[in-house]
C-alpha positions, 0 to 999 in steps of 0.5 A: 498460484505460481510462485511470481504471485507469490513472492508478490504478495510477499513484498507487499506484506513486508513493505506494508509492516514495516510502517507499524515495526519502525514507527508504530506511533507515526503509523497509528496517527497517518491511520487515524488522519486517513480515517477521517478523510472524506471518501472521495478522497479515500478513492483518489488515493485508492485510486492513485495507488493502483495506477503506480502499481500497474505502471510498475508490474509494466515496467519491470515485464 
């Protein structure tokens, strides 16, 4: 893989573990309510996350 997916999956890992490193409390309830949610709902979020994502990587190329 090249070093631009790389470095990618890097960024994610970093933003996706500073929840739990600054607030593990906070972090460990939001997981907790988004357990509990239905699937629908789990999918539009799902959903929503993957569009910001696309429209970011487009924009910054």
């Amino acid at each position: 893989m090249s070093n631009a997916v790389w470095l990618a999956i890097g960024g994610v890992l970093i933003v996706e573990g500073l929840g739990p490193l600054i607030a593990p409390n906070g972090w460990r309830n939001m997981v907790a309510q988004l357990s509990e949610q239905p699937d629908n709902t789990l999918r539009r979020i799902g959903g929503c996350l993957v569009v910001a994502g696309v429209v970011i990587c487009s924009v910054m190329l």
